[in-house]
N, C-alpha and C positions, 0 to 999 in steps of 0.2 A: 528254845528260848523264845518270849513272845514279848516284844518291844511295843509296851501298852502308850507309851506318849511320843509317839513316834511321827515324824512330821519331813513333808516335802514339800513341792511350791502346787500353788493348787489349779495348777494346768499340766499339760504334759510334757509340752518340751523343755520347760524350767526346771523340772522334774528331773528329765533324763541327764541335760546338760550337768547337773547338780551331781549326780550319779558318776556321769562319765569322769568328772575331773575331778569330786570334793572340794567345789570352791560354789560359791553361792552364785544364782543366775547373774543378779547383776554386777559380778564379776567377769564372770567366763563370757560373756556376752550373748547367750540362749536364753533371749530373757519372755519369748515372747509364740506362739504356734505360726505367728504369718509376720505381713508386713516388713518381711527383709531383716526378720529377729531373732533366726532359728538358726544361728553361726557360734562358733564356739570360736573365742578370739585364737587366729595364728600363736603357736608357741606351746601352748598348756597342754602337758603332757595328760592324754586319757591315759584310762584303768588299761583299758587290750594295751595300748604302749608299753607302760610299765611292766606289767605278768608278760608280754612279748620278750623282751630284754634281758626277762630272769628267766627263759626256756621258756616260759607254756605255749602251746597252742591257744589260738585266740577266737573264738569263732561267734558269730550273731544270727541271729536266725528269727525276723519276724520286722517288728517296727521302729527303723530309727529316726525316723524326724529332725535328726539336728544338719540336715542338708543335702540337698539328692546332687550337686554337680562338686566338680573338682573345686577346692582341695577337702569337701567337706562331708564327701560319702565315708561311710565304716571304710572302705577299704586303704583311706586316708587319715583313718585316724585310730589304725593300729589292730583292726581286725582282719586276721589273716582268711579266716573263711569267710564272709558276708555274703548272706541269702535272705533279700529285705523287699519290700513294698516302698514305694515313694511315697511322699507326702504325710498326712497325718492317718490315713487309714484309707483302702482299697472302694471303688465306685464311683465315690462323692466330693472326695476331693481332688482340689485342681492339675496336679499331675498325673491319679489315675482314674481320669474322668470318661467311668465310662468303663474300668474294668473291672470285672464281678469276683465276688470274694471265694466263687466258687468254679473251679476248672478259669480261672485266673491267672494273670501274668506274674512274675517275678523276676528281680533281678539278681543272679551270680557274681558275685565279684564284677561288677557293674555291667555285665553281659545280661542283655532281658532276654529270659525263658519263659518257658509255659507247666503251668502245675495242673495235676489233676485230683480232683474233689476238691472240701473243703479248707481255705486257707490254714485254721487253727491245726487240721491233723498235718498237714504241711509242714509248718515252722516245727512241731514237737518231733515228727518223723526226720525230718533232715537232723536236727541236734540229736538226734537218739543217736542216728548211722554213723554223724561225726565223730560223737562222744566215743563210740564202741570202735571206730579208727582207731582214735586216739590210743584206748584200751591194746589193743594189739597191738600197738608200735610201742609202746611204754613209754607216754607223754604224756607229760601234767596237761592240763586245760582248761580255762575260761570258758564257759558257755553263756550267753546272754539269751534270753528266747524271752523279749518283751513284745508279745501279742497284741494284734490290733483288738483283738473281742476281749471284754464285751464294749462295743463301741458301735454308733450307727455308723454304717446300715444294720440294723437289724436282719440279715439274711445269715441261714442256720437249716441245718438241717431241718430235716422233719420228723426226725425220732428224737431230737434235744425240744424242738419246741410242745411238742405234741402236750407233754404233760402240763403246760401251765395255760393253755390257751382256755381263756375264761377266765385268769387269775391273776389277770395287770397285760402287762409287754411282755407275751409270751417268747417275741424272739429276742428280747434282750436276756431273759430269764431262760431261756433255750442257749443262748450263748456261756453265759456264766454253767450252766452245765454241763457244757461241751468241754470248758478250761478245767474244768475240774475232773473231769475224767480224764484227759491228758495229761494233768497233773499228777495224777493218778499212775497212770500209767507209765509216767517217769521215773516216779518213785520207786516201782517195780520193778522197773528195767534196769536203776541202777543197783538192784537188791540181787538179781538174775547176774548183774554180771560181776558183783564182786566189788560194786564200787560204790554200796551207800554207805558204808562207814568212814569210809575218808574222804569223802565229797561235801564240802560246803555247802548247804543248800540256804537259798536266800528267797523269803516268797514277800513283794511287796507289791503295793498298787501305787499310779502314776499321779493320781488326787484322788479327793473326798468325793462323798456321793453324787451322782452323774447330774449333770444338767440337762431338766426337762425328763427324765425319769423319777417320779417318785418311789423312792427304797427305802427300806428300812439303812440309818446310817448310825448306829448305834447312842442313839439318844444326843448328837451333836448338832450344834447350830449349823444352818446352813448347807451347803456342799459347794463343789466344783466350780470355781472361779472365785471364791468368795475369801474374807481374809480370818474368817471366823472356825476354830476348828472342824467342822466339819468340809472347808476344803481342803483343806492340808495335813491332819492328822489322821494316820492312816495304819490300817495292817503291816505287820513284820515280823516274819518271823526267820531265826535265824537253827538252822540242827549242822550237827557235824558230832557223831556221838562218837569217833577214836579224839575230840579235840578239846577232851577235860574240861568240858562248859557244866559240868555238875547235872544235878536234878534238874527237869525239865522246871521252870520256873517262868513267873513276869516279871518284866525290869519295865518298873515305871518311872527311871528315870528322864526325864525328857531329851529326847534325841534327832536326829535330823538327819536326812541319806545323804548330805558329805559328810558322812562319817562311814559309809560304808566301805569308798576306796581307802584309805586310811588302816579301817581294822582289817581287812582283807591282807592287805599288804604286811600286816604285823603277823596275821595266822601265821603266812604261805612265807615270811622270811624276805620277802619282794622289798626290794629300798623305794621309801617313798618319796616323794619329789621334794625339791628341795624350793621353798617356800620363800621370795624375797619378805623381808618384813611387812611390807602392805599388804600382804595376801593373808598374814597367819589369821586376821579376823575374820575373815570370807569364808576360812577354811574346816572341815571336818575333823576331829581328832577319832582314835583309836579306840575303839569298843572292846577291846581282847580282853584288858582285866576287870572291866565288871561283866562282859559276860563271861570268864570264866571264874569269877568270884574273888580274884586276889584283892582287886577291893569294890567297897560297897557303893559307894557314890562317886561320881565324877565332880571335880573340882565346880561348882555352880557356874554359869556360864551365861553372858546372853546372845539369841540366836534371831537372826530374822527371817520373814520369810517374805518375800516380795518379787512379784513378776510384772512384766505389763508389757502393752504396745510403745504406752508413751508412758513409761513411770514418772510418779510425781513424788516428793517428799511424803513423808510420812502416810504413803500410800500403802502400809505393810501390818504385819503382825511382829508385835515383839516379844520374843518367849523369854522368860526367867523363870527358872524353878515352877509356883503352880501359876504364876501369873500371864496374861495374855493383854498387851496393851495396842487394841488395834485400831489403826488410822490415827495413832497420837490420839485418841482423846476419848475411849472408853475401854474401860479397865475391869478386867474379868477375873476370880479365882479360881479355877478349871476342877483344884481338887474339892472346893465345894458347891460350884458349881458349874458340872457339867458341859449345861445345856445354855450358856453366857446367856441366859436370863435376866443376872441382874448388873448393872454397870454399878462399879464401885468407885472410878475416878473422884467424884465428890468427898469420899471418905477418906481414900489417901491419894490426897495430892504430891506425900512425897515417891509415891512408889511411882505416881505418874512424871516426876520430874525425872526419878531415876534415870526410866525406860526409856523417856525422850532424849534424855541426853546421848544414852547409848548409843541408841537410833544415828543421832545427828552426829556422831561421831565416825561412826558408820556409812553413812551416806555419804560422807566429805569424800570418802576414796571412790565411789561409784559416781556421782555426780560429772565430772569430768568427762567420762564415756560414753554417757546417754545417748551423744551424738554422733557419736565413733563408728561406722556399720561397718562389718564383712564386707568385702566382696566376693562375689563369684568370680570365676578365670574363666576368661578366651582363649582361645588358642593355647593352651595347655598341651602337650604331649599326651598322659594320661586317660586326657576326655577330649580328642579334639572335637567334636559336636557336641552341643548344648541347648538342648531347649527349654530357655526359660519361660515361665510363669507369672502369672501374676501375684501369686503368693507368698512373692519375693518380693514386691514393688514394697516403696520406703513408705511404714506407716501408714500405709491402706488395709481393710479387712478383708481379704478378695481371695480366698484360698478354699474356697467349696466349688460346685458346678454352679450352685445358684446365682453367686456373683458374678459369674460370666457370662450368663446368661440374663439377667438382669442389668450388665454392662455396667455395672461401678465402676469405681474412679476417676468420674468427668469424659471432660470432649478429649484430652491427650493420653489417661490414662495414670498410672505412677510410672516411677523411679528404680531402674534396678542399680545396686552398685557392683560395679565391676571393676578387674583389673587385667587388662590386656598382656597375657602374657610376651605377647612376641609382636613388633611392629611388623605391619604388609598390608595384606588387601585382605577384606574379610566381607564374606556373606552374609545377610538376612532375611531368613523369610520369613514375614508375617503372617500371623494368622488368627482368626476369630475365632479357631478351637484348634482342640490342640490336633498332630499327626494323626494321631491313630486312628481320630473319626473320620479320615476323610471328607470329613463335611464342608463344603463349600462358605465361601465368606456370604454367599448370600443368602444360607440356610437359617432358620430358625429348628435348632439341632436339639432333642429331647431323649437325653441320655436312659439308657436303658433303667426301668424303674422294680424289677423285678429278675428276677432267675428264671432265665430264658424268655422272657420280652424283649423285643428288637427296638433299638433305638430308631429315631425318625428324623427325618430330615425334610424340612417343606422349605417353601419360598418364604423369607422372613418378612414381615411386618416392619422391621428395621430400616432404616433408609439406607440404598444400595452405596457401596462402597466402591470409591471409585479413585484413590490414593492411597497408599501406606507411606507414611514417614520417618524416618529413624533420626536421632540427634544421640550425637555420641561427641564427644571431645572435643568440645567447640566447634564440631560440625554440622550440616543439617542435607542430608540428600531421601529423596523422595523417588519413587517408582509409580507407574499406572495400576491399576488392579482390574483385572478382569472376575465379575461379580460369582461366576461357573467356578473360577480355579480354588485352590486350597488355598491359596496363600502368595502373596506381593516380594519379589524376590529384592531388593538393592544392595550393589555393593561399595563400599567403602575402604580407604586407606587410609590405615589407624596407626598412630605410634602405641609403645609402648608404652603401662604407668597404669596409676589406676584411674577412675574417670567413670561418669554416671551413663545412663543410658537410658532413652525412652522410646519410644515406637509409638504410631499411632494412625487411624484412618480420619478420612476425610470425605464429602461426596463428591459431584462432577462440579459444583459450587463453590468449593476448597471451603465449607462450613465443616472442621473441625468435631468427627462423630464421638468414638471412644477408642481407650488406648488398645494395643494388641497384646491380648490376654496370653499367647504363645507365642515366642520371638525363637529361631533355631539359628543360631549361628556356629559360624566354620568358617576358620581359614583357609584361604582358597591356595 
């Protein structure tokens, strides 16, 4: 079955969040890739929860971005296997800064290992071994295996890129055929072992055409970050051929991935969560009887699609039937045209009042939490060390290697929010980069830019650092710094509660440099 008007939030972690729970980003509270945005609120039960509950094994194997520290890794939110990368993707971003997509780190059930070859045969090789467990213990199962490729960095073999090089971004076009033959060769695998007829398979992408990659993105306006089909209506395709779905066919009814936990739960018999009445608008309904034809159309529906760092009103797409009314004020017909060429708002003003009201109806229950962040936990049992990020500070963009190197977010830095699990005494060691480089606070550090180039470390340009600060809970204690060491140790006695947290360098001047891009704390 091939879901032709099929639509997500046109980033990735809005995307997943949307996935995981069936409730729209700015519900669930993954509204955003950084900035302290990529939390899924306390409470809301994910998909591995639910299939956990009802028996299956639950397993993830590649990208999940909705939070690398307690309570908000896969292994906290109901995936019993997770074997996943940090951050938004391996290298370049701020918490695998610096480790290569190939003979690369990973982490186990929050335990970090070391893989060999390429990440994508990785993530499909561990789900094949799991799945075929499963198979022999005679266990339903979950398998999630959302890949970081095709994604920069562009690093890929050399028998995937070989054939296009001359013929655009061989390595991202080298990537997109690596996934495809892994895909490939899943398919096979579960045909060898007795298990593609009654496997649900589900193949979607996370947004619309890539940013700063130009592709062919099947005749849609726009791509990837945008509010215009082309960033958010996207491939799907749904097979399960013991599961009375008919002839292979398109359902071009317009649809949206919270609706995937929903019909899933209706195939597999799973009880689906039980919805206070503010949610049921937010939420995904069930795709089982039109895709298996019991009936033709789903009730008309309006659906929205909206992400952001700092969401604003009518900052969204509004879907009804073929209509598209986006940013409140130009108004598209998608089934005549395409390619949102022409704005039709002038022509019906009533369809534009419609839409807005919807909208504003809609936003009333979101508005209220815009301000509401996650925290991360301290002193957890779980994770008792935690090395935060900057890619977590509130409403800053600082979640690549560049921004840390480039030393965004001012003389202090951002905001992480936190919640202290256990009152005592707690550690902090600051740092200009993170652990694993060993790079000194007075390095100017140049992360490895290729497969097998060595990263560099010289004397910075920077002016020497010669204080680290912390402010936590209406505290403020401060340490020396030594410019050679890795990192500015202080410690503090914290109650418990939740409570913001900042770090930050200084020189021998006490002139106020930039915040500390990795902060590791532990209770002592």
């Amino acid at each position: 079955m091939r879901l032709t008007d099929f639509h997500v939030a046109p980033m990735c972690t809005p995307t997943r969040g949307q996935l995981m729970t069936g409730l729209a980003a700015m519900r669930n509270g993954a509204t955003s890739v950084t900035a302290g945005r990529t939390f899924l609120r306390p409470g809301i039960p994910t998909i591995a929860e639910l299939f956990g509950r009802a028996g299956y094994k639950t397993g993830l194997f590649g990208k999940w971005h909705l939070g690398d520290h307690y309570p908000h890794r896969p292994i906290d939110k109901g995936f019993q296997e997770s074997v996943y990368h940090l951050g938004w993707g391996q290298r370049d971003s701020t918490p695998e800064f610096d480790m290569p997509l190939i003979d690369g780190r990973y982490f186990h059930n929050g335990v970090e290992k070391r893989y060999r070859g390429h990440c994508t045969d990785f993530w499909f090789e561990s789900a094949t071994a799991w799945i075929k467990e499963r198979k022999a213990r005679g266990e339903p199962f979950l398998c999630y295996v959302p890949t970081n490729a095709p994604h920069a960095p562009f690093v890929e073999l050399d028998e995937y890129v070989r054939p296009y090089q001359g013929r655009g971004p061989a390595g991202f076009f080298g990537m997109i055929a690596h996934l495809d033959k892994r895909f490939g060769d899943l398919d096979r695998f579960l045909a060898a072992e007795g298990l593609r007829d009654n496997t649900i398979v589900i193949f979607m992408t996370d947004n619309g055409g890539t940013a700063g990659v130009a592709t062919f993105n099947a005749g849609l306006r726009a791509g990837k970050t945008t509010y215009y089909d082309g960033g958010h209506r996207v491939p799907c395709w749904v097979r399960w051929p013991a599961g009375n779905l008919g002839e292979p066919r398109d359902v071009s009814t317009p649809t949206q991935n919270t609706d995937i936990l929903p019909t899933l739960c209706d195939f597999c018999g799973v009880p689906v969560p039980v919805r206070a009445q503010s949610d049921l608008r937010y939420s995904g309904v069930s795709l089982a009887g039109l895709l298996r034809g019991s009936v033709r159309e789903l009730p008309e529906r309006t659906m929205v699609v909206q992400y952001g760092q700092t969401p604003k009103q009518h900052e969204a797409c509004v879907i009804r039937g073929r209509w598209r009314l986006v940013k409140g004020a130009e108004l598209y017909n998608t089934d005549a045209d395409r390619a949102q060429a022409t704005d039709l708002a002038a022509k019906h003003p009533d369809v534009v009042q419609r839409l807005r009201a919807d909208y504003e109806d809609w936003w009333k229950g979101v508005e209220p939490t815009i301000t509401d962040f996650v925290p991360i936990s301290l002193g957890a049992k779980p994770q008792p060390v935690v090395e935060m990020n900057c890619g977590d500070w509130e409403n800053i963009y600082a979640d690549n290697t560049g921004y840390v190197r480039q030393a965004v977010g001012g003389p202090t830095g951002g905001t992480w929010h936190v919640k202290v699990e256990e009152a005592g005494e707690y550690e902090f060691v600051l740092r200009r980069w993170p652990a694993q480089t060993k790079a000194a606070l007075r390095d100017d550090y140049e992360p490895v830019g290729a497969v097998g180039a060595k990263a560099k470390a010289k004397t910075a340009t920077f002016p020497t650092i010669a204080r680290g600060t912390v402010e936590i809970a209406g505290a403020k204690q401060g340490g020396p710094a030594d410019p050679k060491a890795t990192g500015v140790s202080v410690r503090m006695t914290l109650p418990a509660g939740r409570t913001r947290l900042k770090a930050w360098f200084s020189d021998a001047a006490g002139t106020d440099l930039c915040g500390a891009f990795f902060v590791t704390v532990r209770k002592l």
